[in-house]
Structure formats: C-alpha cells, structure tokens
C-alpha atoms as a printed R data frame, in Angstrom:
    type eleno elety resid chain resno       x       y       z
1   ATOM     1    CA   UNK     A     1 112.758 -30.845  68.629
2   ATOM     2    CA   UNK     A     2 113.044 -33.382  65.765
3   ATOM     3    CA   UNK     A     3 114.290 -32.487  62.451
4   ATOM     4    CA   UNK     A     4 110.796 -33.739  60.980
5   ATOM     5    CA   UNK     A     5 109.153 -30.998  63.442
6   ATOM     6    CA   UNK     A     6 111.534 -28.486  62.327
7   ATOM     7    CA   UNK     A     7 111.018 -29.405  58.259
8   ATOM     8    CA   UNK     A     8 106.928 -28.823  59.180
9   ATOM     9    CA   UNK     A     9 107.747 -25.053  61.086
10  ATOM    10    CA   UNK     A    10 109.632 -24.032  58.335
11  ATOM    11    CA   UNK     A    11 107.263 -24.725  55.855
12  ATOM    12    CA   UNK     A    12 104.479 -23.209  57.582
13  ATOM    13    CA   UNK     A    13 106.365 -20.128  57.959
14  ATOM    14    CA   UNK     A    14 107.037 -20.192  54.144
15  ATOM    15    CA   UNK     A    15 103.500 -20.179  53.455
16  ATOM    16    CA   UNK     A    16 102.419 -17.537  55.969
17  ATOM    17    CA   UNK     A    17 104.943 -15.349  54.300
18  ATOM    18    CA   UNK     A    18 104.073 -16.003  50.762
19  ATOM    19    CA   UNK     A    19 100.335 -15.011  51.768
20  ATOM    20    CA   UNK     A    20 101.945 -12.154  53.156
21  ATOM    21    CA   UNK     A    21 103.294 -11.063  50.412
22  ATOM    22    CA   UNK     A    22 100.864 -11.923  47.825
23  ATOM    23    CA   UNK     A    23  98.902  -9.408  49.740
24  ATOM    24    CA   UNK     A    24  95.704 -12.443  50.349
25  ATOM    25    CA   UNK     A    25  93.814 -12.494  53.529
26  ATOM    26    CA   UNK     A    26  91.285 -14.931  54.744
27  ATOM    27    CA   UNK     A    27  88.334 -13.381  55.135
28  ATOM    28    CA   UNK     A    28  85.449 -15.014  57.120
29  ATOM    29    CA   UNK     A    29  81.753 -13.821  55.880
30  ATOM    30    CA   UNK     A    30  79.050 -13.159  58.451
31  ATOM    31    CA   UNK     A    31  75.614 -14.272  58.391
32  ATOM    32    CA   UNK     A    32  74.220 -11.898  59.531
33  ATOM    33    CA   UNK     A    33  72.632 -10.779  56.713
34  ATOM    34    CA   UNK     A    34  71.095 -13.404  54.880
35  ATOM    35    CA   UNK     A    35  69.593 -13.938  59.319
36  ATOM    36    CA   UNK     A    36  67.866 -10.718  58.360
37  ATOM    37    CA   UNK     A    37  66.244 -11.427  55.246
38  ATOM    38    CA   UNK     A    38  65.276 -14.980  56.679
39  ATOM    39    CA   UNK     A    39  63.797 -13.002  60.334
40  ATOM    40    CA   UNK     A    40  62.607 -10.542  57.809
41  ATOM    41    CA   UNK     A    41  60.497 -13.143  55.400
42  ATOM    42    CA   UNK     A    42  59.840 -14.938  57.996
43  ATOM    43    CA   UNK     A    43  57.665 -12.262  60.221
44  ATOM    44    CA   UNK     A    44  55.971 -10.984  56.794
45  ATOM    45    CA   UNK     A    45  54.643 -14.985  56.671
46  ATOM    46    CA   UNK     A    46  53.666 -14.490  59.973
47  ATOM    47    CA   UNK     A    47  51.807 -11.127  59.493
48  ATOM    48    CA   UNK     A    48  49.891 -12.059  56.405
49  ATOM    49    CA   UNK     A    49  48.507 -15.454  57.931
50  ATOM    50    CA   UNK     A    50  47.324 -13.375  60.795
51  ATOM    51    CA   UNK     A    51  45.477 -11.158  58.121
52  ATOM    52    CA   UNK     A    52  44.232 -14.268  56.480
53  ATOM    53    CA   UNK     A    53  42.956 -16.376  59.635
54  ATOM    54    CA   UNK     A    54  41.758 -13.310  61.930
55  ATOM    55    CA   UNK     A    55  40.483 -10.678  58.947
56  ATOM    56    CA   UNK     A    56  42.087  -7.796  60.761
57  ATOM    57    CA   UNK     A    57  45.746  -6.483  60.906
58  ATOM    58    CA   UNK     A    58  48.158  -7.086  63.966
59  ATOM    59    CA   UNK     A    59  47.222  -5.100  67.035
60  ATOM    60    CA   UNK     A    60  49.552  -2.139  67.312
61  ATOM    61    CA   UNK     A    61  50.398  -3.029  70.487
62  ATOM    62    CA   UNK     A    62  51.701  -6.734  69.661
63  ATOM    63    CA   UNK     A    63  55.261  -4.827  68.500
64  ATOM    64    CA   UNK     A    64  55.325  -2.875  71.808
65  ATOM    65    CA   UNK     A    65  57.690  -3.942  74.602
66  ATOM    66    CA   UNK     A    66  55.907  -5.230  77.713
67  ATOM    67    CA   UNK     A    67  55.711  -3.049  80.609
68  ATOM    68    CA   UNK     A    68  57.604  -3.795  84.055
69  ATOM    69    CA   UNK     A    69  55.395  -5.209  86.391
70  ATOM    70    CA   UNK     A    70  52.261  -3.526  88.036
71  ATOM    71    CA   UNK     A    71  50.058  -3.643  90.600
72  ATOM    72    CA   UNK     A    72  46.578  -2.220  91.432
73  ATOM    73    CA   UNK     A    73  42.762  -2.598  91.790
74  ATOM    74    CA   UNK     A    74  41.694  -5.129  89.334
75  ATOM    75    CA   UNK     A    75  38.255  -5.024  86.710
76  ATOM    76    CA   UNK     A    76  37.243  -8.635  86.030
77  ATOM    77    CA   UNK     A    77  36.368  -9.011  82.085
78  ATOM    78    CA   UNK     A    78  35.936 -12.601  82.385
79  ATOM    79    CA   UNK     A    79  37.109 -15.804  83.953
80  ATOM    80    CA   UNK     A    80  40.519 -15.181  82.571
81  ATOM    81    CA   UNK     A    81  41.030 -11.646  81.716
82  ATOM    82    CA   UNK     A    82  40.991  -8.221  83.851
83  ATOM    83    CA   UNK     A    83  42.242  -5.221  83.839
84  ATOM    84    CA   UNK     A    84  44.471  -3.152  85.828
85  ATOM    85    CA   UNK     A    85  44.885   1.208  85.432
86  ATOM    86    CA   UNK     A    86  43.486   0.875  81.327
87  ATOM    87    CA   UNK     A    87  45.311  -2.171  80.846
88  ATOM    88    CA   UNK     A    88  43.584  -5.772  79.504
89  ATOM    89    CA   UNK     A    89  45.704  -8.428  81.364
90  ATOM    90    CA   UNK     A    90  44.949 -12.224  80.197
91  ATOM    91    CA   UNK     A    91  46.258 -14.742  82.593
92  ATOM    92    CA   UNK     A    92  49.004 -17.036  81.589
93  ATOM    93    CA   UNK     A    93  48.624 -20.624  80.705
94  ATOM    94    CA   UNK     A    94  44.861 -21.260  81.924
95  ATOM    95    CA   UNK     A    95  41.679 -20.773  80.122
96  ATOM    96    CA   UNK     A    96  37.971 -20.674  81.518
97  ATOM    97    CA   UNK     A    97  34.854 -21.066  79.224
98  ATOM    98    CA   UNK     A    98  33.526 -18.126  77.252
99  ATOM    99    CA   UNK     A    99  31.057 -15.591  78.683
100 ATOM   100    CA   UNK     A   100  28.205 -16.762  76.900
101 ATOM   101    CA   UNK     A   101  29.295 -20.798  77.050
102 ATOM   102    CA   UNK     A   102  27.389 -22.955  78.944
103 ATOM   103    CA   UNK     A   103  28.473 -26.481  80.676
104 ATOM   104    CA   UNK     A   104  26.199 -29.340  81.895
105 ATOM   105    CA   UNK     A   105  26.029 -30.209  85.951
106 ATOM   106    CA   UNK     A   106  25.844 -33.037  87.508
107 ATOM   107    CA   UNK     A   107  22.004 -34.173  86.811
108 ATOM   108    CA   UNK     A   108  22.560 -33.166  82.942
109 ATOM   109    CA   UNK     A   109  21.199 -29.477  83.309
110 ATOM   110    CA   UNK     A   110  22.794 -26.118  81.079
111 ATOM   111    CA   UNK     A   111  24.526 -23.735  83.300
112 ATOM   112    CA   UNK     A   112  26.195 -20.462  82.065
113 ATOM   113    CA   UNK     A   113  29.703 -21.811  83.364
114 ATOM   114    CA   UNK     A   114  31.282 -18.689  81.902
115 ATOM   115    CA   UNK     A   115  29.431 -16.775  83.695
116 ATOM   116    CA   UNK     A   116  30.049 -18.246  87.042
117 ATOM   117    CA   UNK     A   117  33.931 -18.061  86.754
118 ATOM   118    CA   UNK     A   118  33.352 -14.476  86.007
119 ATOM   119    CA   UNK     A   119  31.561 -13.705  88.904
120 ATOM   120    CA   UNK     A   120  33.975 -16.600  91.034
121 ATOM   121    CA   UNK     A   121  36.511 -14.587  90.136
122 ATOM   122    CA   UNK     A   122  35.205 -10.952  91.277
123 ATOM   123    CA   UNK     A   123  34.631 -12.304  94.683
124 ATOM   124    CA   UNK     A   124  38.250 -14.370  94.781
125 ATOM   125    CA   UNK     A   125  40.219 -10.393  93.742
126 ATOM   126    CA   UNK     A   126  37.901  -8.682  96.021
127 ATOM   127    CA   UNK     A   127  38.992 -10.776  99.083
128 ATOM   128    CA   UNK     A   128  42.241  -9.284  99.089
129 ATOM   129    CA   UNK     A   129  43.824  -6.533  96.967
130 ATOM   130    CA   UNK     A   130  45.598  -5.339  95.222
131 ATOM   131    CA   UNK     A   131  46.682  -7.641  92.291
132 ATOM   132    CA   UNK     A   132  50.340  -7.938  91.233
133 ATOM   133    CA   UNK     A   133  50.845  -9.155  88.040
134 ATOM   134    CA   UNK     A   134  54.423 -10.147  85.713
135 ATOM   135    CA   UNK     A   135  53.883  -9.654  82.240
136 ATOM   136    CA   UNK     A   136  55.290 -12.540  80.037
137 ATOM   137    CA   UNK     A   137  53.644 -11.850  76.250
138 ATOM   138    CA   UNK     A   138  51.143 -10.532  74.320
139 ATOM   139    CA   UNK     A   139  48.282 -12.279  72.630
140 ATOM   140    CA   UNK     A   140  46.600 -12.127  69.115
141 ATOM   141    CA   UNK     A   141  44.468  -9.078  70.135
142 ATOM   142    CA   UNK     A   142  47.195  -7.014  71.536
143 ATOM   143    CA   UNK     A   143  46.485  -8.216  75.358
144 ATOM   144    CA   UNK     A   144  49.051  -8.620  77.596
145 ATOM   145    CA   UNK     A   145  49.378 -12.279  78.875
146 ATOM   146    CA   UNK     A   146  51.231 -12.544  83.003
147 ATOM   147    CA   UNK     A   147  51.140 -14.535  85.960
148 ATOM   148    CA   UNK     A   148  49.555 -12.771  88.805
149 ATOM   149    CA   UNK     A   149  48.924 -12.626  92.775
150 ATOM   150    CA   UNK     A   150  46.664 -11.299  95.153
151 ATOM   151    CA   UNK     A   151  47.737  -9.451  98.090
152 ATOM   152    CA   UNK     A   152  48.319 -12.312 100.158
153 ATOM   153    CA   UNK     A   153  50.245 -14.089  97.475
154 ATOM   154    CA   UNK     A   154  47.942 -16.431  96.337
155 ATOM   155    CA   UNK     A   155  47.559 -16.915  92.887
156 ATOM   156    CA   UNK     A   156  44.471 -16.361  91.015
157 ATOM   157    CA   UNK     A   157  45.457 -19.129  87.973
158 ATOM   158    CA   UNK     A   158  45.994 -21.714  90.416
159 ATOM   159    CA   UNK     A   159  42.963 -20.988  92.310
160 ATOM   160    CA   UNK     A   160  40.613 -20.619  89.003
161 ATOM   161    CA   UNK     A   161  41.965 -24.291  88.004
162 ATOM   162    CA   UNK     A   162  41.723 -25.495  91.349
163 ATOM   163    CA   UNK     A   163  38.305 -24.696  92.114
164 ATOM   164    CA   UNK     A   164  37.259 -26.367  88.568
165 ATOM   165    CA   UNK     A   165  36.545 -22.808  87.065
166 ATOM   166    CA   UNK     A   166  39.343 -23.021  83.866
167 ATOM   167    CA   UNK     A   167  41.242 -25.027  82.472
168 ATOM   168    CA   UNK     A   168  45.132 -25.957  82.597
169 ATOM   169    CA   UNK     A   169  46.149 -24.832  78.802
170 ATOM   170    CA   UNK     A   170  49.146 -27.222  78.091
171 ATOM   171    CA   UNK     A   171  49.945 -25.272  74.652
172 ATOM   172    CA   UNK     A   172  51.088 -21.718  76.523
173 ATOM   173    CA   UNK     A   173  51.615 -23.503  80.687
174 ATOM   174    CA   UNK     A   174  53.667 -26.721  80.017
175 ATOM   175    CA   UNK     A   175  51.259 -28.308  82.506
176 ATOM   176    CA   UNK     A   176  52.293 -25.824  85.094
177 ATOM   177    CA   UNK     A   177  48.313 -26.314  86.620
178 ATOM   178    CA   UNK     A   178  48.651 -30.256  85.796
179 ATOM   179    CA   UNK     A   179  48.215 -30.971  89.735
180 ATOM   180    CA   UNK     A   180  45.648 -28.126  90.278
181 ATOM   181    CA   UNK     A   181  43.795 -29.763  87.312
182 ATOM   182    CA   UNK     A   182  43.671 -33.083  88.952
183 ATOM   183    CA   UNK     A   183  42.683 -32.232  91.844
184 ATOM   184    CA   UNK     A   184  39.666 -30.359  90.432
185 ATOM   185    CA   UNK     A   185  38.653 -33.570  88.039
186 ATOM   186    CA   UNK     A   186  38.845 -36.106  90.932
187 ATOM   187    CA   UNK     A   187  36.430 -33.950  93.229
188 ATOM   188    CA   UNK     A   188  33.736 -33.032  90.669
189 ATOM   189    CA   UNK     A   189  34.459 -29.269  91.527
190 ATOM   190    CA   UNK     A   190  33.441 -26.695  88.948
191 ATOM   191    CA   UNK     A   191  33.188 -27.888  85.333
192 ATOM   192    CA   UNK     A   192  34.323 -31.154  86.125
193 ATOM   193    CA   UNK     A   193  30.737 -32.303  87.842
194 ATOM   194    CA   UNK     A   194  29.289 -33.067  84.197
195 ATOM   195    CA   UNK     A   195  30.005 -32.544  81.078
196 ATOM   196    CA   UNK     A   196  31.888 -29.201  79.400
197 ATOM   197    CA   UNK     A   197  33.232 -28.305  75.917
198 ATOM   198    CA   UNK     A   198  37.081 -27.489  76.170
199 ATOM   199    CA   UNK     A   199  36.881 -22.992  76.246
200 ATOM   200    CA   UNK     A   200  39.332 -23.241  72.880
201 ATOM   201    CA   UNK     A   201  37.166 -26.049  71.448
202 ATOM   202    CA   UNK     A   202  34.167 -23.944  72.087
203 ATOM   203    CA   UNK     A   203  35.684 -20.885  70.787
204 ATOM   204    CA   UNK     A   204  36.425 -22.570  67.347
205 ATOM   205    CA   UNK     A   205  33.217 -23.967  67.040
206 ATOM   206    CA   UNK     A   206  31.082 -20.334  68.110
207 ATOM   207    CA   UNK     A   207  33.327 -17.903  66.687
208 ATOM   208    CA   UNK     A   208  30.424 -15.238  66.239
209 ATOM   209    CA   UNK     A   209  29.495 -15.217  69.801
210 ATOM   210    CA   UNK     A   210  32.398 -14.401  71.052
211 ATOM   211    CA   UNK     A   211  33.717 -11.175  72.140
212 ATOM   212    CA   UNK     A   212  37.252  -9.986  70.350
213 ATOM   213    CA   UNK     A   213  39.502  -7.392  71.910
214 ATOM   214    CA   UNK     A   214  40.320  -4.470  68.859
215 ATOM   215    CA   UNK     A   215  41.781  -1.881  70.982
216 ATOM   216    CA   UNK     A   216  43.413  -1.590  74.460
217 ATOM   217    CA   UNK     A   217  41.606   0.687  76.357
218 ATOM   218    CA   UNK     A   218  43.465   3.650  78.557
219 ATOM   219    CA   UNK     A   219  41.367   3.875  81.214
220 ATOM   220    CA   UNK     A   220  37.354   4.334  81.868
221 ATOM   221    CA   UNK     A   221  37.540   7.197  79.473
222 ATOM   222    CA   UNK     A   222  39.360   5.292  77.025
223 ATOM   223    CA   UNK     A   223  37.048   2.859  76.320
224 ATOM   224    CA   UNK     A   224  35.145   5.717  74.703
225 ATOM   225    CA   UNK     A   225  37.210   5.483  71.770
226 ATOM   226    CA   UNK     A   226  37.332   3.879  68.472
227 ATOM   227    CA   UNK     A   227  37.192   0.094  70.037
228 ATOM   228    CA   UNK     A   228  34.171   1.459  73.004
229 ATOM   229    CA   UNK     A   229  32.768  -1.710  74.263
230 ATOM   230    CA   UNK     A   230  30.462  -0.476  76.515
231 ATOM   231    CA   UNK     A   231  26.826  -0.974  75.827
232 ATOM   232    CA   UNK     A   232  23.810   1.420  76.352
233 ATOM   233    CA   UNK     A   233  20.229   0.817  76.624
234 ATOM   234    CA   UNK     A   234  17.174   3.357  77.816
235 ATOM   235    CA   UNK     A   235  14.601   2.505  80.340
236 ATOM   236    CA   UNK     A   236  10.791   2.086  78.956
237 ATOM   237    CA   UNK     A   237   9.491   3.398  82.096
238 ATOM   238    CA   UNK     A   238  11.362   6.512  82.701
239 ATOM   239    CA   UNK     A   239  13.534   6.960  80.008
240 ATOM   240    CA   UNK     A   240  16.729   7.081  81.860
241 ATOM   241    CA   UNK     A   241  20.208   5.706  80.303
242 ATOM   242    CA   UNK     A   242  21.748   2.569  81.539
243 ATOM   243    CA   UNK     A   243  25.142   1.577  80.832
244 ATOM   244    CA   UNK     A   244  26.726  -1.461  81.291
245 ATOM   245    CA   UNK     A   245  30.630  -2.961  80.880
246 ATOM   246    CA   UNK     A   246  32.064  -5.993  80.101
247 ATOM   247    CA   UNK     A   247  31.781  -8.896  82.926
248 ATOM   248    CA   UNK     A   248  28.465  -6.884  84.649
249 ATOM   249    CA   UNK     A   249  25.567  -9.231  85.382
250 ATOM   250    CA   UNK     A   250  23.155  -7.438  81.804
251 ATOM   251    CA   UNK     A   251  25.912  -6.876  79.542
252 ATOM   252    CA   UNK     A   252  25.874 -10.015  77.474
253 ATOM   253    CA   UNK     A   253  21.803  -9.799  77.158
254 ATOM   254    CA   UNK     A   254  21.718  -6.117  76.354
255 ATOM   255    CA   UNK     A   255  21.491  -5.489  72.504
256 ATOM   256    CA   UNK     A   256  22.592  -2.151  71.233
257 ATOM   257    CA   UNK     A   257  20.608  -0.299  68.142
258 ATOM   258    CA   UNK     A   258  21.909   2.893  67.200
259 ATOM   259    CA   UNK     A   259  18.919   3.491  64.992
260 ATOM   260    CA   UNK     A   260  16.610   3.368  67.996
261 ATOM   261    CA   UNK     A   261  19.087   5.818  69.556
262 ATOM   262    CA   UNK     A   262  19.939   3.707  72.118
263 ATOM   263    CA   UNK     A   263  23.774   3.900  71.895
264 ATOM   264    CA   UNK     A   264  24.010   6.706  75.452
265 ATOM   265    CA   UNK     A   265  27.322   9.174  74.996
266 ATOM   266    CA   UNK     A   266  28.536   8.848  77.861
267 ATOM   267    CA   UNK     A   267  30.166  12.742  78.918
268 ATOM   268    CA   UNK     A   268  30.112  15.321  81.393
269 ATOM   269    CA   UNK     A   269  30.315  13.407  84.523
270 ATOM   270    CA   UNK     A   270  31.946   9.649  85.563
271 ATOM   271    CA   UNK     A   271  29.314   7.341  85.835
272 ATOM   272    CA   UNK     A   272  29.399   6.229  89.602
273 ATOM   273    CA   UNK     A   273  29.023   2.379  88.696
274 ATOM   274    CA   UNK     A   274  27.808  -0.155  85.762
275 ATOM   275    CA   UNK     A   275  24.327  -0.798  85.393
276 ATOM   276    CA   UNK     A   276  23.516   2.706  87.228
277 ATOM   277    CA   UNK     A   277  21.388   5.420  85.285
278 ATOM   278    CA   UNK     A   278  23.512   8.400  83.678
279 ATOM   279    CA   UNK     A   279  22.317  11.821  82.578
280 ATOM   280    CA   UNK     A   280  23.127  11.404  78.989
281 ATOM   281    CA   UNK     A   281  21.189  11.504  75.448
282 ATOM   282    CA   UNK     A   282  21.235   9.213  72.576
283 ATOM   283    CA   UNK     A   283  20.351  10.269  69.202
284 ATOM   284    CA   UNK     A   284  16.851  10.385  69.181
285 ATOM   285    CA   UNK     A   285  15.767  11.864  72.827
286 ATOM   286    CA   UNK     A   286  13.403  14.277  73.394
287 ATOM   287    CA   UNK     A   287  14.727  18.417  73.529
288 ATOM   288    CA   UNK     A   288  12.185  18.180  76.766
289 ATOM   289    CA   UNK     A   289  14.150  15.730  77.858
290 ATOM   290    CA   UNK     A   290  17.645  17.523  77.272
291 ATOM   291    CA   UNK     A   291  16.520  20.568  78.655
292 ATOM   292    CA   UNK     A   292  15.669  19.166  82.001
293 ATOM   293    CA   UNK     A   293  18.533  17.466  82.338
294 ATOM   294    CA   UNK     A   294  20.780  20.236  81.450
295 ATOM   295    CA   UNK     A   295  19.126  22.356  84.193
296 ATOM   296    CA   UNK     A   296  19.672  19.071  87.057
C-alpha cells in the first residue's frame, strides 16, 4: 500500500471518529409518510369524481377483497354478466350490447342484439356446467370482474367474441380477444353482418335505459332487499302474480307501478321459476282474494 493510500485511510478514520465523538449520526428519512398522504389524497380524488360522474357513493363492496375462485350453476343477467351462489360476475375484457340495444342485420333491419347474446349465452352455459370463474377486479357498481370456463374448459369470453355476440374491450383485455374479434368481422357472424353501435358508445349515449347494479344480491332471497330488481306484474284475466328476473324473455317490457299495486311480495314459498304465477298479494288485492289463497 502506497503512502498516498495510507494518508487517505487515516484521514477517513479521523473523520469517522470526530463524528463519533461529536455524538452526529446520519440519519436517512423515509417516505413513507408523505406516500400516505399522497395514496391518501389521491383515493379521496378518486372517490369524489365517482360521486360527481355516477351521482351515487362507491359500492361497499369495491373496498372488499376478492374472493378465491368459485364454481357453480350460473344465472345469465346479460350477454356479459351472470351470477354464481348470490354473486354478480362481469366477464373480463369483453363487452356485448345492452339489453335493450338494438343492431342492424344484413338487409338494414333493427334486431334486439342484446337480447340475442343474452339468450346465446344461456344456451352456450347450459351445454356444459358448471362454470369456473377467477376473479381479477371489481367494477364501478361493486361487481366482480373474472375470466371464466365451462366444464369442458372452454371459455365463455372467447366464445361470446367469437361467435360475433361482444366485443373485444381493448381498455380492460389488452386485445386478449384481438384474433377472436377478427375472425368474427371477416365472417359477418353476429353483430358484424351490418351495422352496430360500440355497447360503451351506446351506453354513453342511452344512459337512462340502462340497467345499473346498486347492490350485490346474496342469493334468490337477497334480491328482496334494498337493491330488489325483480319486477312484478298481475294477470287481467285471473288475477294471478307474475314475476320476472333480470335476463327472462318479459322482464325488460314489464313496467312496474306500485300505485296500481302491482309490485307482488314475494314470501312464504320459493317461486319454482321466472315468469311462473306465485301466490302472493300486492297492495291493493282483494281480502277475497287473500283469503282463498291463504286457505290453498
């Protein structure tokens, strides 16, 4: 060792010793804190533009952690959500037109295209069950958002795309149903065969016909709670209750009016099916009427 190295050791010893003694430290300050404040600001923005754009406060499910994966029979909502044991599952990264959207065909004619992917997709899960689904998010109404299967592994996104019935959504898939898309558009299948309005372009331009989510439900009971969507109508003829549920063929047409006590409370026994007739009273029914069915 030189004596040029051994000047710059002994210096450097001098100073670590006069620090030392001095009693001074070099402290290094974290972050962390002003992290906080910034995550903290920064999901208060977030929270009061949802208030601002959507009218409502956050779901109070968005904060929840998503379950592990599930499986089960599936409910079809609509061509892109269902729901499994109580829970509203929207597939990941596609989207297929609105329930009450309509495309154009081939010769130029209206079609209710969201209707047909809902019923498309009914007869796709029914063909083999049960449906697996991997949760990846929630959306703005609290929904969970996954990629699913079928039994036989085939996936229910890729199909939908595929078969022209939704849409490859390049904001939330990265183009993951790019080639499924394709191959829909160059065949004319589905939407493709005339003209269509993109489902999120349609959505923005019809926001009051389209259906929100408010609440998840927990089950066919739960839906009985503060965000019910199940509609209720009573028969002219014979004054029986019919109820109907999201995604069955008279739900969108049927118009519920409380005042004409038409709004059926659905209790005492599980309704065997949508659309069937169930021995319940609305507000305004007959005591005849209540009577006789109390004694069936």
């Amino acid at each position: 060792m030189g004596k040029g190295q051994l000047h710059i050791g002994a210096d450097q010893a001098d100073r670590w010793r006069k620090r030392k003694r001095d009693g001074r430290r070099t402290v290094r300050r974290s972050n962390a804190p002003m992290r906080l404040v910034l995550m903290t600001v920064a999901a208060a923005a977030f929270a009061t533009q949802y208030v601002i754009t959507n009218g409502t406060m956050l779901p109070s499910t968005w904060f929840e952690p998503l379950p592990p994966p599930m499986g089960g029979r599936a409910s079809v909502i609509d061509g892109d959500t269902i729901e499994i044991a109580g829970q509203r599952i929207r597939f990941n990264g596609i989207d297929a037109p609105e329930s009450k959207q309509y495309c154009d065909d081939a010769k130029g004619f209206e079609y209710p295209c969201g209707r047909q992917a809902t019923q498309a997709l009914e007869e796709f899960l029914a063909a083999s069950r049960p449906l697996y689904c991997k949760f990846v998010d929630r959306d703005q109404y609290g929904r969970l958002v996954g990629d699913c299967i079928r039994a036989d592994r085939q996936s229910p996104q890729k199909w939908l795309v595929e078969q022209g019935l939704a849409l490859d959504w390049p904001r939330y898939s990265n183009g993951a149903f790019a080639a499924e898309q394709a191959s829909a558009k160059a065949a004319h299948r589905g939407i493709w065969q005339g003209r269509f309005d993109q489902p999120w372009d349609w959505r923005a331009a019809n926001a009051d016909k389209v259906e929100t989510v408010s609440e998840q439900s927990t089950g066919f009971f739960g839906l009985l709670g503060s965000g019910c969507n199940i509609k209720g109508n009573i028969s002219v003829n014979s004054g029986e209750h019919i109820y109907h549920v999201p995604g069955q063929k008279y739900y969108d047409r049927t118009i519920v009016t409380p005042s004409k006590g038409v709004a059926a409370r659905l209790r005492h026994k599980r309704p065997a099916g949508a659309g069937q007739r169930y021995r319940s009273w609305g507000t305004r029914q007959r005591k005849s009427q209540r009577l006789s069915m109390a004694r069936a």
